[in-house]
N, C-alpha and C positions, 0 to 999 in steps of 0.2 A: 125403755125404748121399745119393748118387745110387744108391749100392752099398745102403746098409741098406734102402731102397726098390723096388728091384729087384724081389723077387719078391710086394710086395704088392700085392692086388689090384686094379682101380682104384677101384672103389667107396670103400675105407679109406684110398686113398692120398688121395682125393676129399676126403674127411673131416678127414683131418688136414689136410690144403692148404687148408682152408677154418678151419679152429681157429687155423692159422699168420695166415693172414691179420686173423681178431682180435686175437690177441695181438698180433703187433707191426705190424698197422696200414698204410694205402699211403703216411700224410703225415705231416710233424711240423708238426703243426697253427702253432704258434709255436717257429722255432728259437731262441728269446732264450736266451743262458747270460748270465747277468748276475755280475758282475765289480764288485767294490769299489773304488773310485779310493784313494786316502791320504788322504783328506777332506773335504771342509774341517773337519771336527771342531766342527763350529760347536753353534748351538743348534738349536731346532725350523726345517729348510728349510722356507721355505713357496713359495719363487716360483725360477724358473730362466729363465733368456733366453740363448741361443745365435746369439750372431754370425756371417755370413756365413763369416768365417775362421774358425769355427769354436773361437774364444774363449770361456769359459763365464762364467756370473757367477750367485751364486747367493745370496738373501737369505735372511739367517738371523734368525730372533726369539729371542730369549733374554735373558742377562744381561751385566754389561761387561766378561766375557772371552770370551762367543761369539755375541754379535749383530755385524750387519756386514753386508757384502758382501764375497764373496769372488769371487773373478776367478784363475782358470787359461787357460794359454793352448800347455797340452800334454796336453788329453784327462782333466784332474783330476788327474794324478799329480802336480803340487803347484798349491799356492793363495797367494793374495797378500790379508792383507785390508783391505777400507778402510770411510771410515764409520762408524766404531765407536762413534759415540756414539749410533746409533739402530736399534733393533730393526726388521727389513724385513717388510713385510706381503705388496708386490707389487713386479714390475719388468716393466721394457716397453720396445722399439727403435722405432726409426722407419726409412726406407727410406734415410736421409743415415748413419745408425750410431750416433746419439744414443741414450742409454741413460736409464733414466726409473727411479724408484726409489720408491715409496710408503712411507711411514715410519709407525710408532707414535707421532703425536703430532709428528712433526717437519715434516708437511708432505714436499714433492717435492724430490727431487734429481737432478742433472741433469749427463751426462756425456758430454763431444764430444769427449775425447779415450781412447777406448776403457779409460773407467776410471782413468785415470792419475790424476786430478782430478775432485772432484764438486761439485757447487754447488748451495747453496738454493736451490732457487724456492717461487712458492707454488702454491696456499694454506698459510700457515705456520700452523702449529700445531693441525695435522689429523692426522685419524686415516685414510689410505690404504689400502683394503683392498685394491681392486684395479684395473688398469691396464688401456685397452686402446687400442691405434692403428689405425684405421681406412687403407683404401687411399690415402686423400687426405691420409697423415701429421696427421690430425687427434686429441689428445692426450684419453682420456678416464679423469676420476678418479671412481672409486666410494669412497665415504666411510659411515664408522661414523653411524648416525642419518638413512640416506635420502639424504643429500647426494649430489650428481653436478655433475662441473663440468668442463667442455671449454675445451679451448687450442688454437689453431690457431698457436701459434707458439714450441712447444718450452718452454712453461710460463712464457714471461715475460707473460702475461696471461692469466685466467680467467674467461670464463663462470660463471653457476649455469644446470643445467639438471637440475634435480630438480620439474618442474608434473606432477602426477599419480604422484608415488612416494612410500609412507607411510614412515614414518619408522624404517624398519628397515635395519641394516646390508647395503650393496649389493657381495656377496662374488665376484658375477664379472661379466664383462661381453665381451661378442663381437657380432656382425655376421653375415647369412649373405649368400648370394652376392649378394643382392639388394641389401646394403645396410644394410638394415634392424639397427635396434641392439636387442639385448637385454640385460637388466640382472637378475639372478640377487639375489634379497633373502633376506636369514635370517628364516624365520617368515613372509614375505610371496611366496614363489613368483616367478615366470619376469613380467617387465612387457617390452613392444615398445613402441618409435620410430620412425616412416618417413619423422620429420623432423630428422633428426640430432640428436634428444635433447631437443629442444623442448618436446616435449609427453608422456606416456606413459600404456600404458589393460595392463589389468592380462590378462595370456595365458595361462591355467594351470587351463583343464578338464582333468582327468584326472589333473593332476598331486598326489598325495594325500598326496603330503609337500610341504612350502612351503618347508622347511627347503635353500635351495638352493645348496650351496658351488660349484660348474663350473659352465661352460656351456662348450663346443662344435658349430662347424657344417661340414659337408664341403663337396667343391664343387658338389653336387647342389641344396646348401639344405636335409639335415634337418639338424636341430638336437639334441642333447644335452643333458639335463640332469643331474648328478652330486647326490644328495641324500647327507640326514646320515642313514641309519636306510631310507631306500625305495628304495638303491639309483638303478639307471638309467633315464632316462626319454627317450623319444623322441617327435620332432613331425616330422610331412610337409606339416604346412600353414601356418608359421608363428607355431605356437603357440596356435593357436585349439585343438586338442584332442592331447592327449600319451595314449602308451601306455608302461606300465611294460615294462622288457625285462630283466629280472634272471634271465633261465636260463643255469643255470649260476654266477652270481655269487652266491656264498657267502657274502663279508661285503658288505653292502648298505650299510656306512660310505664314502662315496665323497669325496673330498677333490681331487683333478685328472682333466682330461679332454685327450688329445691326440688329433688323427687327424695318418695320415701320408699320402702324395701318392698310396699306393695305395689309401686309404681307409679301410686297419684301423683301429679304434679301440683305447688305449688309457685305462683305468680305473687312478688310484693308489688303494687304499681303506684300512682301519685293517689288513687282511691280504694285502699286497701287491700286486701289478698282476698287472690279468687284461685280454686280447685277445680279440678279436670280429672276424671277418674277413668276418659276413653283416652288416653295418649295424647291429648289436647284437641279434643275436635270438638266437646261442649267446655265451657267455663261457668263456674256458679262461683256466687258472694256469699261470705256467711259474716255479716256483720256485728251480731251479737258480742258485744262488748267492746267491739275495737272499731267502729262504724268506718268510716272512709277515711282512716289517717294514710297519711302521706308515710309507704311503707318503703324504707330503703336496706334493707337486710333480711334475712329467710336463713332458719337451720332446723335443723329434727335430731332431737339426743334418742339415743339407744331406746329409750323406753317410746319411742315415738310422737314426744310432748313438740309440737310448732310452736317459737318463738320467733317475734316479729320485731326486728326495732326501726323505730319510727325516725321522722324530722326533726323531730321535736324533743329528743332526748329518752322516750321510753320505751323500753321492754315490755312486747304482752307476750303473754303464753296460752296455750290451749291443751285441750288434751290430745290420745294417740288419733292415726288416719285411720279410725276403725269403720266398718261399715257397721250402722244400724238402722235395721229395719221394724218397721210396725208389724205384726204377723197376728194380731187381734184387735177387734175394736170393741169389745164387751168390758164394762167396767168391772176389774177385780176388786174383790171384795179387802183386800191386803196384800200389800206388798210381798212378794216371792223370788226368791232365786234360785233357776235352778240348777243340776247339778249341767257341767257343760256337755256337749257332744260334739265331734266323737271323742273319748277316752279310757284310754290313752291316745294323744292325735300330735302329728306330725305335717305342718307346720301350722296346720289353722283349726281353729275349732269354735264352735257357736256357743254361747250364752243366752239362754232365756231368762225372761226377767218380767213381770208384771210392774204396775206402778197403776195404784186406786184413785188417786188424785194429781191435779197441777202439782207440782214438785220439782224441786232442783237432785237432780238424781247424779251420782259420781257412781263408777264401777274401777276398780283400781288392782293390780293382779300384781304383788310381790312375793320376793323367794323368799328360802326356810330363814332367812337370817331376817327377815321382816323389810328389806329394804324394796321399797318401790321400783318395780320393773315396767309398768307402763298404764298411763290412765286409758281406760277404756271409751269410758262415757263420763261428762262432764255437761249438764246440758240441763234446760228446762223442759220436762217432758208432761207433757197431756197424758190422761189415764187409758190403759191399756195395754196390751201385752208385745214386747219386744225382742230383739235379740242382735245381741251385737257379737260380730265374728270380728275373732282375735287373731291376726297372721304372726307369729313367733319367728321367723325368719332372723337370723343372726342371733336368736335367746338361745342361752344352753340349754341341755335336756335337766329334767333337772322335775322336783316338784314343786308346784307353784300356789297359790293361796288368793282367789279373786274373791272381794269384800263390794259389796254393795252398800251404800251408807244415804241416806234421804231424811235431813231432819237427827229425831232420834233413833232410826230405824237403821239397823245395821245387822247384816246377812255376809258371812263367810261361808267360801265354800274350798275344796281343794280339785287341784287337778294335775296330771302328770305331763311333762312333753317327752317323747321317746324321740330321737332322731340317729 
C-alpha cells in the first residue's frame, strides 16, 4: 500500500485517508458473532436464567412435545428436559441457587437442587407471567389479570400485593438501585412501589405505548422500558416522566431487556437484538449469525457470553460486551498477542492483538484452574492491529490466563486483577 501511494500528492492521499477512514470505521461498535447452540429445540423461549456456574435453564411455551424447561450445563451444546407437563411463562434464582419457574396455569415451581427435581408451590393454578427476586431474596409473582403476590420464603407462602394495579396482565417486573419495585402491565404502562409492593400509583408520562413487555434498571437507576409496537423507553427520574429512545431501532416490537456490568444495553425485538453502548440514545444490529429471528428472551452469564432464545425454539450465544477497537491498519506480518495494559489492573485493562489475514479470531481469558471466565473476541476479523478492553467487574482478583486461538495459531498470555 505504501508503494502505490508514494508519488501521490498529499492533499489526495489526504482524501482518500480520510474515505478509508469511513469505510471501515476506528470501532466495532458491537463485536457479537452469534453462534447457534444444538437447541433445545423446544417451543416459543420466553424466559432464560443463568446460574453462577454457569448452568443454563431455559422455559419454553408450546405444546406436549416442546414446552418444559430445559437445563444445559456445557454452554447449550446439549439440553436435558424436565417439567413437561407445563408451558413456562417466567424463571427466576435467588442468591442460595433456588430456581423459580412460572407456569401456564400451573402455578410456581421450585428447584434446590439445580434442576435435578422441581416442586409445586403456590399459588396453584395460576397463570405466571413474570418473576422477579429482589436483593433481600424476596420472591415476586406478576400474574395474568393484575395479580401480584410476594413470598419471603422460597414460595412456601404467599402474599397478594396487587392495591392500586388495574387488572391487566403484569409482563415484567424489576427494581432500580434504590429499591423501588416496578411492575410493567399490558395495556396499562410502567406502576411503582417504595413499599415493597404494598401499595402502587401508576408512573408513565411520556410513555405512549402502555403496552409494556421489559422493564430494566442499571446501576445508575435509569430504568427501561421495552414496548410491543413503540419500541424503547427511558426514565432518569423514577418513572415520573419517560423519553422514547428508538434511534436506530428499526423494529420497535421489543420482547427482552438485559444490561451487562458495563452498562450496554441489550434489546431482543420481533427482528433480532440490537445494542446501545450511550444509555440507549443510538441502537446498532449485529446480525452475524442470528440475522433477524424473532428474539423473545435476553440473559448475560458471569463470564459475559449473550444468549438469545428465539420463536422458534433456539438458543444462540455470543461472546462477552467487550469493546474492540482497530488501532492499525498496516498488514502484520503474523499473528501477535500482546502482553495486556495496564498490569496489574483493576477493573478494566486492554489487549492488543495483530491478525495478518481474514480470520475467525476467539480471545478467551480463564482462571488458574483452566475454567472459562469470559469470551473476549469471537468474530471475523480483516487483517490489522486491534485491541479489545476487558472490564472484570464482579470477577475476583485473582490470576488469569487470555489465549488467542485463530485456525492453528494459539497465543497465551497471563495477567493479574488486584482489587
Amino acid at each position: 500500500m505504501d508503494k502505490i501511494f508514494t508519488n501521490v500528492r498529499s492533499m489526495k492521499f489526504a482524501v482518500i485517508g480520510l474515505l478509508l477512514m469511513v469505510v471501515f470505521g476506528h470501532e466495532a461498535y458491537s463485536q457479537n458473532s452469534w453462534l447457534s447452540t444444538k437447541g433445545p429445540k423446544g417451543g416459543s423461549l420466553y424466559a432464560i436464567v443463568i446460574k453462577q456456574n454457569k448452568d443454563i435453564f431455559v422455559g419454553s411455551y408450546g405444546n406436549n412435545s416442546t414446552q418444559g424447561i430445559f437445563h444445559s450445563t456445557d454452554n447449550g451444546d446439549t439440553w436435558i428436559r424436565s417439567v413437561t407437563t407445563e408451558s413456562i411463562w417466567s424463571l427466576a434464582k435467588n442468591s442460595n441457587g433456588d430456581l423459580f419457574a412460572g407456569t401456564d396455569g400451573g402455578g410456581l415451581y421450585l428447584s434446590t437442587d439445580d434442576g435435578s427435581t422441581w416442586v409445586q408451590k403456590g399459588p396453584i393454578n395460576k397463570v405466571i407471567r413474570s418473576l422477579f427476586v429482589n436483593s433481600g431474596d424476596s420472591l415476586y409473582a406478576g400474574m395474568a389479570g393484575g395479580e401480584l403476590y410476594l413470598s419471603t420464603n422460597s414460595g412456601a407462602s404467599w402474599q397478594s400485593k396487587n392495591s392500586g394495579l388495574p387488572a391487566n396482565d403484569v409482563l415484567a417486573l424489576t427494581a432500580n438501585s434504590s429499591g423501588d419495585l416496578f411492575a410493567g402491565l399490558w395495556n396499562s404502562g410502567v406502576y411503582r412501589s417504595t413499599d415493597g409492593g404494598t401499595t402502587w400509583t401508576q408512573n408513565d408520562t411520556g410513555l405512549t405505548d402502555l403496552r409494556v413487555r421489559a422493564l430494566s434498571s442499571n446501576s445508575r437507576g435509569t430504568l427501561f422500558a421495552g414496548t410491543d409496537g413503540g419500541g424503547v423507553f427511558r426514565t432518569t427520574d423514577n418513572g415520573e416522566t419517560w423519553t422514547q429512545c428508538n434511534s436506530g431501532l428499526t423494529w420497535t416490537y421489543t420482547y427482552a431487556l438485559t444490561i451487562d456490568v458495563a452498562g450496554n444495553i441489550f434489546v431482543g425485538t420481533y427482528g433480532g437484538v440490537y445494542q446501545s453502548k450511550d444509555n440507549g440514545d443510538n441502537w446498532l444490529i449485529d446480525t452475524s449469525g442470528l440475522g433477524s429471528a424473532y428474539v423473545r428472551s435476553l440473559a448475560i452469564d458471569s463470564g459475559g457470553t449473550i444468549f438469545a432464545g428465539t420463536n422458534d425454539g433456539l438458543i444462540f450465544r455470543t461472546g462477552s460486551t467487550t469493546d474492540v477497537k482497530e488501532v492499525g491498519r498496516n498488514i502484520p506480518a503474523s499473528f501477535n498477542l500482546s502482553q495486556n495494559y495496564p498490569n496489574p489492573f483493576n477493573p478494566s485493562t486492554n489487549i492488543k492483538f495483530q491478525v495478518p489475514q481474514n480470520s475467525l479470531v476467539t480471545i478467551k481469558v480463564y482462571d488458574l484452574l483452566g475454567k472459562e471466565v469470559a469470551t473476549l473476541v469471537h468474530q471475523e476479523m480483516k487483517p490489522g492491529t486491534y485491541s479489545a478492553a476487558w472490564n472484570a467487574e464482579g470477577i475476583s482478583s485473582g490470576v488469569y490466563f487470555y489465549k488467542l486461538h485463530s485456525g492453528n495459531i494459539v497465543e497465551t498470555k497471563q495477567m493479574l486483577l488486584l482489587k
